[in-house]
Structure formats: structure tokens, C-alpha cells
One Martini backbone bead per residue (centre of mass of N, CA, C, O) as a GRO file, in nm:
protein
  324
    1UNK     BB    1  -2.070   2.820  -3.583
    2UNK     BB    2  -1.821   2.654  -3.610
    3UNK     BB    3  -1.712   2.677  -3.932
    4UNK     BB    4  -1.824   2.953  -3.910
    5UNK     BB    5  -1.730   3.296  -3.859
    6UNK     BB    6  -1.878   3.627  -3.791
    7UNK     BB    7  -1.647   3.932  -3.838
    8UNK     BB    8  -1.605   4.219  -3.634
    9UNK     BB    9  -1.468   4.491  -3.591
   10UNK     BB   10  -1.374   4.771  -3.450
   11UNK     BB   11  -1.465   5.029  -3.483
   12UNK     BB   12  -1.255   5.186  -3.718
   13UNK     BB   13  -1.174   4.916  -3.816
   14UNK     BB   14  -0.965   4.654  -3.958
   15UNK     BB   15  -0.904   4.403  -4.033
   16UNK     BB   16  -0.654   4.177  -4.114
   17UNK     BB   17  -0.700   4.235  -4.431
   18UNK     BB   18  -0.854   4.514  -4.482
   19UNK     BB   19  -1.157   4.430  -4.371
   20UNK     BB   20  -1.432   4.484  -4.234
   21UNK     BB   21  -1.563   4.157  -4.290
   22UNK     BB   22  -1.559   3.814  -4.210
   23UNK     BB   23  -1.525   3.499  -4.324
   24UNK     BB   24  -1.446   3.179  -4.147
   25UNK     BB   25  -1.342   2.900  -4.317
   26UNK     BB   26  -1.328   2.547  -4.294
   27UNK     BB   27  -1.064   2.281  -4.347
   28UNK     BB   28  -0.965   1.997  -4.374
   29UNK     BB   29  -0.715   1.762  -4.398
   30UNK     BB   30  -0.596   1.542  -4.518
   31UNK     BB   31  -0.546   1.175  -4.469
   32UNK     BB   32  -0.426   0.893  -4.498
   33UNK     BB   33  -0.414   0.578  -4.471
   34UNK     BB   34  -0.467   0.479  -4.175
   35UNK     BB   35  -0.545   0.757  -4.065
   36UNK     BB   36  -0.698   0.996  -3.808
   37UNK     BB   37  -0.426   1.198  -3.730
   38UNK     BB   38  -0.247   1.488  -3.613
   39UNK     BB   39   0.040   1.701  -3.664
   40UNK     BB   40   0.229   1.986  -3.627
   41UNK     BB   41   0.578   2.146  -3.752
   42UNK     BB   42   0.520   2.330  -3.985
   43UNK     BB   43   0.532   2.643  -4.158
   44UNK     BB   44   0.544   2.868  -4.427
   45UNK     BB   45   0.239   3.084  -4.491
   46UNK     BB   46   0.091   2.888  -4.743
   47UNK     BB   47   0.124   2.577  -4.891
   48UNK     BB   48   0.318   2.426  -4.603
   49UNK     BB   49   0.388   2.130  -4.433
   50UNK     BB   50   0.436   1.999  -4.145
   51UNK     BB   51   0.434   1.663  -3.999
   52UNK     BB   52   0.213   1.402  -3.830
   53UNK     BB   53   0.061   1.045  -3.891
   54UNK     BB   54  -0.226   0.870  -3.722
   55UNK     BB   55  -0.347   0.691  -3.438
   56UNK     BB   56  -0.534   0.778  -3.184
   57UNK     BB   57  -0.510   0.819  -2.902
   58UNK     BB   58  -0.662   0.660  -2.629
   59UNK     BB   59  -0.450   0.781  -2.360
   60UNK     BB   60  -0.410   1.051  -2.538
   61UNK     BB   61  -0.156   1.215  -2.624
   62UNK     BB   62  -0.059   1.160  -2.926
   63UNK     BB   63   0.049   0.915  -3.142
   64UNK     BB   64  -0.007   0.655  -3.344
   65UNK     BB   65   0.245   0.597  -3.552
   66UNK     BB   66   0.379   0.774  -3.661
   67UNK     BB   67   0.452   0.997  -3.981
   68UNK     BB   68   0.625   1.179  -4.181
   69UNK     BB   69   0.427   1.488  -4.322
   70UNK     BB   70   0.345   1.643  -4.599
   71UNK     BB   71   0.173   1.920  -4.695
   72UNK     BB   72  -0.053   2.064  -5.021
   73UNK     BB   73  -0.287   2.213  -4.933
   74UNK     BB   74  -0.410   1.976  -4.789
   75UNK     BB   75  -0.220   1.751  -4.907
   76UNK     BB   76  -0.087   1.442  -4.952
   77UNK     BB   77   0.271   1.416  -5.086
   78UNK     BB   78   0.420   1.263  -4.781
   79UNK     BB   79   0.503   0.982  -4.659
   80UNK     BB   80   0.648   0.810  -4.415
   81UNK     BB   81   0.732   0.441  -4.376
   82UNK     BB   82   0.823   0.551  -4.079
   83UNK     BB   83   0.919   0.662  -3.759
   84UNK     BB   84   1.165   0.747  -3.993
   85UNK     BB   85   1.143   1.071  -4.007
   86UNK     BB   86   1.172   1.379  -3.977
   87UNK     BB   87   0.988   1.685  -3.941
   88UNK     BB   88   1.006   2.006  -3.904
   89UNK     BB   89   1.039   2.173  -4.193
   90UNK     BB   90   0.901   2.433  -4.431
   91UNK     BB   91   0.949   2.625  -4.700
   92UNK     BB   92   0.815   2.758  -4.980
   93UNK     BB   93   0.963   2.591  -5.175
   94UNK     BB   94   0.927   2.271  -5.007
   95UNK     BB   95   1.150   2.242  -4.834
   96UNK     BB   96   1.280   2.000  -4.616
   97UNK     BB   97   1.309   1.917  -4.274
   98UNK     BB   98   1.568   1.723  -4.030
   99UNK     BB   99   1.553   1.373  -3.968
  100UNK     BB  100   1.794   1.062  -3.923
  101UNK     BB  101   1.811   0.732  -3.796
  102UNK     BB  102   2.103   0.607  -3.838
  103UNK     BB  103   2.374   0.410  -3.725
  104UNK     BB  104   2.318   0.524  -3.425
  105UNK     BB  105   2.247   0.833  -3.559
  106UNK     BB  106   2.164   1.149  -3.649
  107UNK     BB  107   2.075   1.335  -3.926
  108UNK     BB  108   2.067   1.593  -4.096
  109UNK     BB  109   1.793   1.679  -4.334
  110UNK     BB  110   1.688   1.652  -4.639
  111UNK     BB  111   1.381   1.669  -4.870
  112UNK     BB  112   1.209   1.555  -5.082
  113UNK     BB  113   0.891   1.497  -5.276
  114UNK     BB  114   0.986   1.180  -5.300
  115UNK     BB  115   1.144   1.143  -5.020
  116UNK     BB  116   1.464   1.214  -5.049
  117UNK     BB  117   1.754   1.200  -4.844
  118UNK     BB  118   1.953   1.463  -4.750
  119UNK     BB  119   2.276   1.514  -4.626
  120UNK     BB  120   2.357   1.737  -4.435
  121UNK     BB  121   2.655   1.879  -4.353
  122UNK     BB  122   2.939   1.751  -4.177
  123UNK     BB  123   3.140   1.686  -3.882
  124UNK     BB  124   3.352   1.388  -3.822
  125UNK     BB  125   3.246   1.413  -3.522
  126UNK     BB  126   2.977   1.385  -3.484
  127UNK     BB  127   2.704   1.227  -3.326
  128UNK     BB  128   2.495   1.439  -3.370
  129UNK     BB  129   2.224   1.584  -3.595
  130UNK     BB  130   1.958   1.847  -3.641
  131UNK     BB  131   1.673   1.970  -3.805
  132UNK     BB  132   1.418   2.290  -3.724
  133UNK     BB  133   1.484   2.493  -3.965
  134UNK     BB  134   1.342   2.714  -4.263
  135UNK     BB  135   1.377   2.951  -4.455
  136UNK     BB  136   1.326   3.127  -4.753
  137UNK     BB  137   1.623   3.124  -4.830
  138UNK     BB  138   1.749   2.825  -4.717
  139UNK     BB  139   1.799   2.853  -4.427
  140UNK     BB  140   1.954   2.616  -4.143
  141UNK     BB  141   1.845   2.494  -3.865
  142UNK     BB  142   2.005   2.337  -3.574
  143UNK     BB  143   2.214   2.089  -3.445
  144UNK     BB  144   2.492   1.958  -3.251
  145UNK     BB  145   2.707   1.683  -3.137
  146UNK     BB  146   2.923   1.547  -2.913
  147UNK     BB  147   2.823   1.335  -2.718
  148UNK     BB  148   2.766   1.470  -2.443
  149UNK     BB  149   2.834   1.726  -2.505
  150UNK     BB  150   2.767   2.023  -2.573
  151UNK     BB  151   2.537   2.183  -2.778
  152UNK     BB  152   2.499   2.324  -3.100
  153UNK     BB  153   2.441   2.530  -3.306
  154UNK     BB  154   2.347   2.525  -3.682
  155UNK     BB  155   2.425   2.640  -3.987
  156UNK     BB  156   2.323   2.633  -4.375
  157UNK     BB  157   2.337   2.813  -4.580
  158UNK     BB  158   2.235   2.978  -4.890
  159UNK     BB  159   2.503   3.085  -5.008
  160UNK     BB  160   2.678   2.784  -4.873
  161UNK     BB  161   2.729   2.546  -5.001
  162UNK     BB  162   2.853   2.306  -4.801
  163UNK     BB  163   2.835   2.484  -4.508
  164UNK     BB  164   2.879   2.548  -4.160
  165UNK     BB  165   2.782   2.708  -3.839
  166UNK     BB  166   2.907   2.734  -3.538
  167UNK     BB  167   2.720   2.793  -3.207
  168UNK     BB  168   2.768   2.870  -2.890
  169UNK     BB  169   2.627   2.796  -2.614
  170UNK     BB  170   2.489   2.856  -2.348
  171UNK     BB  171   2.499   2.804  -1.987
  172UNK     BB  172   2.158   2.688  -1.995
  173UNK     BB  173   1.855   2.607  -1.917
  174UNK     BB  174   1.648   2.563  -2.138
  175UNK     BB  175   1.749   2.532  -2.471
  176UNK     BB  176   1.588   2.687  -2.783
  177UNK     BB  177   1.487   2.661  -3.097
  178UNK     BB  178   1.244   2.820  -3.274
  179UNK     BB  179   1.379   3.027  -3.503
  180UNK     BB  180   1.445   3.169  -3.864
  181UNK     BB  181   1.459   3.416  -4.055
  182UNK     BB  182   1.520   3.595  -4.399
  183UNK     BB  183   1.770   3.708  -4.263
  184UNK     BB  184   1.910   3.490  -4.017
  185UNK     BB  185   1.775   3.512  -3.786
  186UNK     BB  186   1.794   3.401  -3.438
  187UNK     BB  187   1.560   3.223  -3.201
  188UNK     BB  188   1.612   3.199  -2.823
  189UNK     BB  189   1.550   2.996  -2.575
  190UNK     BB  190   1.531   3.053  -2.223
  191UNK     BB  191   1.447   2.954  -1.885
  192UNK     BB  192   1.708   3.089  -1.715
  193UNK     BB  193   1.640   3.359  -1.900
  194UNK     BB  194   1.713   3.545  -2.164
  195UNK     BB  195   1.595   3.561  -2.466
  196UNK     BB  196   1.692   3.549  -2.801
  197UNK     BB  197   1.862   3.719  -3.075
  198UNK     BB  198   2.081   3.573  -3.358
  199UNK     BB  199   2.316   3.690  -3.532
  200UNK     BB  200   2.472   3.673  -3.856
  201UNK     BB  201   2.720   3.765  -3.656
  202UNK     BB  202   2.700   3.669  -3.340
  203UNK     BB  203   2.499   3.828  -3.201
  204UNK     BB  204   2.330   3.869  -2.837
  205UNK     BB  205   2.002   3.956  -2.787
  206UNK     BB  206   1.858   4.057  -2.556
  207UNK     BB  207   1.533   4.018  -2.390
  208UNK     BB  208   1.328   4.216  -2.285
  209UNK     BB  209   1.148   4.322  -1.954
  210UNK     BB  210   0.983   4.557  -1.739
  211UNK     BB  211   1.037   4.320  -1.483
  212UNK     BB  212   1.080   4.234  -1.172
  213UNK     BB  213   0.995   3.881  -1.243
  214UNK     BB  214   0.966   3.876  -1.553
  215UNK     BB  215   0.880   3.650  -1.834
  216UNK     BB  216   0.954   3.463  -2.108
  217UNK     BB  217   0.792   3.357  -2.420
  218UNK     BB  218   0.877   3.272  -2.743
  219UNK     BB  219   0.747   3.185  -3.086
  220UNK     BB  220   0.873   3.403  -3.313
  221UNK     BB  221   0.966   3.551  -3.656
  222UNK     BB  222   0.957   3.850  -3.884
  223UNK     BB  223   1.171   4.078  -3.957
  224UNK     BB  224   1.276   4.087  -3.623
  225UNK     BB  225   1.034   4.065  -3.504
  226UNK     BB  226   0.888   3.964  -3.167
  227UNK     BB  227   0.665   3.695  -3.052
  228UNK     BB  228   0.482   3.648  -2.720
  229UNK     BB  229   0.528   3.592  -2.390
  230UNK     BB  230   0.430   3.756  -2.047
  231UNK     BB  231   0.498   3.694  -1.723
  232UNK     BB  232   0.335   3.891  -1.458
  233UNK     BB  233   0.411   3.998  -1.209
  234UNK     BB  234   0.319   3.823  -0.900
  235UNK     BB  235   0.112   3.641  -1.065
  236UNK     BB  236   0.179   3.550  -1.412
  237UNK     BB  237   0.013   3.688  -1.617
  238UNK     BB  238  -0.048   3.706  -1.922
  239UNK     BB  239   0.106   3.843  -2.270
  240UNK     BB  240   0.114   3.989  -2.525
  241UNK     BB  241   0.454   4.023  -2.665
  242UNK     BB  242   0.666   4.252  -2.837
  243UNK     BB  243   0.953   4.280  -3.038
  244UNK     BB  244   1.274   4.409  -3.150
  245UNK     BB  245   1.568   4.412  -3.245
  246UNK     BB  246   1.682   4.561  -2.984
  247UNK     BB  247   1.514   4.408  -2.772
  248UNK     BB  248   1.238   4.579  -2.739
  249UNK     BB  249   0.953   4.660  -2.577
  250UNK     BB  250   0.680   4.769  -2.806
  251UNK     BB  251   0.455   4.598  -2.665
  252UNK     BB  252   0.172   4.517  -2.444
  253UNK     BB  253  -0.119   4.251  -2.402
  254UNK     BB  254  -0.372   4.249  -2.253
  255UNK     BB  255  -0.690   4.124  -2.099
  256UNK     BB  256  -0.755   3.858  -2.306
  257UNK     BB  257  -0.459   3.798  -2.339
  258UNK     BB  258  -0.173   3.582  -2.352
  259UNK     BB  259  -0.066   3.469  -2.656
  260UNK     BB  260   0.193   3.484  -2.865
  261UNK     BB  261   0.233   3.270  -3.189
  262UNK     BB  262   0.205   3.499  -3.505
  263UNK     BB  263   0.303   3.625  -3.802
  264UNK     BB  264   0.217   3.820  -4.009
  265UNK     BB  265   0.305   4.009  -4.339
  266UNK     BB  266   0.149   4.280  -4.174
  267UNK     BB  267   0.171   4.223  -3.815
  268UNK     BB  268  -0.014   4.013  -3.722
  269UNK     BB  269  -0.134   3.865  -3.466
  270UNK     BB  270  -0.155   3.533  -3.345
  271UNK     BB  271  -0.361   3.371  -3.052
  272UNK     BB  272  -0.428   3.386  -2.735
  273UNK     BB  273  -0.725   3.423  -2.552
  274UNK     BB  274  -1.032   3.514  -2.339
  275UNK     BB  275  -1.330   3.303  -2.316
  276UNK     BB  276  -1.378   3.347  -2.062
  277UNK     BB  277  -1.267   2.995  -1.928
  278UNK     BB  278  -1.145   3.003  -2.256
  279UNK     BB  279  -0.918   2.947  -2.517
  280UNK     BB  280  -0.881   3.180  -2.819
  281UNK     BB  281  -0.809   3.258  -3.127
  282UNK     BB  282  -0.654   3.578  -3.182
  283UNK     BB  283  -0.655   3.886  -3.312
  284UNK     BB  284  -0.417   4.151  -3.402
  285UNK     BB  285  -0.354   4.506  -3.449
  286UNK     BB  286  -0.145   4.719  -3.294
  287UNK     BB  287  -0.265   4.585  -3.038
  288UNK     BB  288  -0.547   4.529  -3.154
  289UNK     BB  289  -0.867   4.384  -3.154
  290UNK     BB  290  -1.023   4.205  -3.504
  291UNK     BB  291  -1.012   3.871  -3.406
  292UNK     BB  292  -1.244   3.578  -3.339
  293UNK     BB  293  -1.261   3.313  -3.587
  294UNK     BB  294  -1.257   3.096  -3.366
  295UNK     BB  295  -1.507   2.844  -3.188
  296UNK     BB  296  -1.284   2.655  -3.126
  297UNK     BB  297  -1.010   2.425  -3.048
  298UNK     BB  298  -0.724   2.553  -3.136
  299UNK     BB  299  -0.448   2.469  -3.247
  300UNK     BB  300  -0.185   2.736  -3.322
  301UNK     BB  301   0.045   2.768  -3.576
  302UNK     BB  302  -0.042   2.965  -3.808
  303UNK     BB  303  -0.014   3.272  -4.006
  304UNK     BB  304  -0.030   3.388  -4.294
  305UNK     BB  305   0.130   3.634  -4.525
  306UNK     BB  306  -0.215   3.735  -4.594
  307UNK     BB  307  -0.383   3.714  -4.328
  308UNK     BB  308  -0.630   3.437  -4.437
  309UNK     BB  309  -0.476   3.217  -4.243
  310UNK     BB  310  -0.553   2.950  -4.029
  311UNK     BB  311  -0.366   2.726  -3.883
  312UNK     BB  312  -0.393   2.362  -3.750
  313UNK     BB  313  -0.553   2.179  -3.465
  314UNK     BB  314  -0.863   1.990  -3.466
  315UNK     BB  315  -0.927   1.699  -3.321
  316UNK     BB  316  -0.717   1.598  -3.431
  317UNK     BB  317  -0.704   1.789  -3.701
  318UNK     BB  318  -0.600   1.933  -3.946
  319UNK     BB  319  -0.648   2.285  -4.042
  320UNK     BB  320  -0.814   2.531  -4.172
  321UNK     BB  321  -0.868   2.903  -4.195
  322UNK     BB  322  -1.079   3.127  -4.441
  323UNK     BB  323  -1.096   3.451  -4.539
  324UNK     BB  324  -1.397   3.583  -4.714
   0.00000   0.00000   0.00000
């Protein structure tokens, strides 16, 4: 049954919730009028995410006519007028950050729940700023630049109201922020090198792979642990790998594991596995496969922090899963 499937973990195993066994129920998520599917780009792990919505393109992947879309538990609270602003992300407290192009230049802004955009601080030299992860304490993640200049990572605490702090990027090809946790610290993938956690002291700390020729992709960070993907010679068959905050790597999960891509808030990693020779969701703890619990294909954005629900886009539509 698409909408719901029952999942028992193995022998001896509690699910991810701590449940022997569970019912795993889907819920699609409002759309505006005038649009009929979505795509998510950031999630809180509770009540909120961010993300656009529009009309299923005809030719192929995203939307036409996008809008940077809120929703609250599934029902839509904001959504921009025109294709600027960008959502990138939204914290626990429904924070919502991006960017805003006026002026023939980018602003890193934050969002109200109205509507509303405000410009974070920036320095009048730079030439476009945006903002891409907000942590749940406040602290926002993104980017500076100033001409065609190498681009610069950029923090705006949430202790310092009004400040923000410049991080010269590694000289390396495809380099991109992914995360950062509630501690400050930032994941940063570099795909011609070491993937890194850079501490708020300014430490870049590279993350291990096992092996010569083996490669990482990471996707997530959540009190230091860090969870992705690794490409493992010579064949570069994928596997769930976990690191944690001093680079090493604590596990790693073969097939039919390919990739994590969430942490809840108890360790439990959701990603994705193979049935047959198709991907589809699954759940880890410890390790350990306890759940598979959606059988249709679901591009998976995040697992909530009391690891009951399971956020993403089915059929090019919003929607969770949700345990009970």
C-alpha cells in the first residue's frame, strides 16, 4: 500500500522511534492556488520548512514560474510574489533566510512570517551576499563576494547582532556549504578534495575516507556528527558513512546502503538503500537497517528530531511520513 506500510525492525531491534513496530502514514502538503507541485530547500526537524512552489515543468525536472514558499506543519504561510526572493532555510523558531536580488546585486535577507525582508549586515564593498542554513540558535551561513574575487564563507552570529565574520575559502574546485549544526560549527563539501567541519574558532578539520581513491559526499551535521555518502574504490559503489566532530570515520554501511542523507535527533540516519534495482528510503541506528518505510520513490529532504517523521517530495509534491 503506497500511503502507509508496516515495518518491523529485525529480531531483537526497537524501530527508529523506539517502537517495536510501526505504521508509517503519508500526508501530502498544501499548494498555493495556481500551482500544483514543490520542491523543499530547507527543514527545521519539527514544524517548518522552506522551499518553492509552481507548475510542474512539462519538459522535465523544477518548476515553472517558482516562489519562494513557508509552510507550518504542512500548510502554506508565506509565499513570495514573484520568482525573488530565494528561501533558503528556516530554524525551529521559523527564522527563515535567503536572498533577495534588487539593485543588480544579491542580499543575503532574512524573512518574516509577514512577508517581510530584512538585509543582514554586510560590508559596502561586497558585490552580492546570500544566505544558505540557519541553525536553531540563530546563527546564519552564506556567502560574500566581491566582484568576480573569490567568494568567502560568511557567519552572522546570533550572539552578535549586527556582525558578521569572513572565512577565506580553500583554493579548490567545487566547494559548497552544506550545513551548520547548533553548535556553529559548518560543513563544507570541496568535491576536488577533503570534505571539512570548520569550527567557530576557525579550524578546518578534513574528514578521513578509509581508503586510497575512496571519496566522500557529505550531507548533514548535527552536534558534531557528520553523515554522507562514500564512493569506494575501485569500483565507487556507494555507503552510508557516519564521522565524527575530530574527522574520523565511525562507520560505514554497505549495501544495500548508498547514501545518508538525515540525522534525528536520537542518531538514527534516514537515506537511501537498494530494493531490487530501485532506491528507496531507509532508516539506521547503530548501523543497523530498522526501517523501510515508504515504497514509492521519495526524494528525501530530512528525518525530524524525535525521528516520527520523514519530510520530502513524492511526485513532485511536498509531503511527510509520519510514524505511528
Amino acid at each position: 500500500m503506497l500511503g502507509a506500510a508496516l515495518v518491523s525492525p529485525p529480531a531483537g531491534q526497537a524501530g527508529a522511534t523506539g517502537a517495536v513496530a510501526c505504521t508509517w502514514q503519508k500526508t501530502l502538503w498544501d499548494l498555493p492556488e495556481g500551482a500544483d507541485a514543490g520542491e523543499i530547500t530547507g527543514y527545521d526537524g519539527g514544524r517548518y520548512a522552506v522551499g518553492n512552489t509552481g507548475l510542474d515543468s512539462f519538459w522535465g525536472d523544477g518548476l515553472v514560474d517558482p516562489r519562494a514558499t513557508l509552510w507550518d506543519n504542512g500548510k502554506v504561510v508565506v509565499r513570495g510574489a514573484g520568482q525573488v526572493p530565494y528561501f533558503s532555510d528556516v530554524n525551529a523558531s521559523g527564522l527563515v533566510v535567503g536572498s533577495m536580488y534588487l539593485d543588480q546585486r544579491f542580499h543575503a535577507v532574512t524573512v518574516a512570517h509577514d512577508g517581510t525582508m530584512t538585509d543582514l549586515p554586510a560590508d559596502p564593498a561586497w558585490t552580492s551576499s546570500s544566505a544558505s542554513h540557519v541553525n536553531n540558535r540563530g546563527d546564519v551561513l552564506g556567502w560574500s563576494s566581491v566582484g568576480t574575487a573569490k567568494s568567502r564563507m560568511v557567519v552572522w552570529p546570533a550572539n552578535a547582532p549586527g556582525t558578521y565574520r569572513e572565512v577565506t575559502m580553500p583554493d579548490a574546485h567545487g566547494v559548497s556549504l552544506v550545513d551548520i549544526d547548533d553548535q556553529g560549527r559548518v560543513l563544507v563539501g570541496i568535491v576536488t578534495g577533503s570534505d571539512h567541519v570548520v569550527t567557530p574558532a576557525g579550524r578546518w578539520i578534513p574528514l578521513a575516507v578509509p581508503g586510497t581513491g575512496d571519496s566522500s559526499s557529505v550531507r548533514d551535521i548535527r552536534d558534531g556528527r557528520v553523515v554522507g555518502r562514500l564512493d569506494i574504490a575501485p569500483n565507487h559503489s556507494g555507503a552510508v558513512a557516519e564521522w565524527d566532530v575530530r574527522g574520523s570515520v565511525v562507520r560505514t554501511i554497505g549495501r544495500p546502503a548508498v547514501e545518508g542523507i538525515s540525522l534525528g535527533g536520537n542518531g538514527t540516519i534516514a537515506g537511501y538503500g537498494f530494493v531490487g534495482s530501485s532506491q528507496r528510503v531507509m532508516l539506521w541506528r547503530d548501523g543497523v537497517l530498522v526501517a523501510q518505510p515508504i515504497a514509492a520513490r521519495f526524494a528525501l529532504t530530512g528525518l525530524s528530531d524525535d525521528e516520527r517523521t520523514i519530510v520530502g517530495v513524492e511526485a513532485d509534491r511536498p509531503a511527510h511520513y509520519r510514524c505511528s
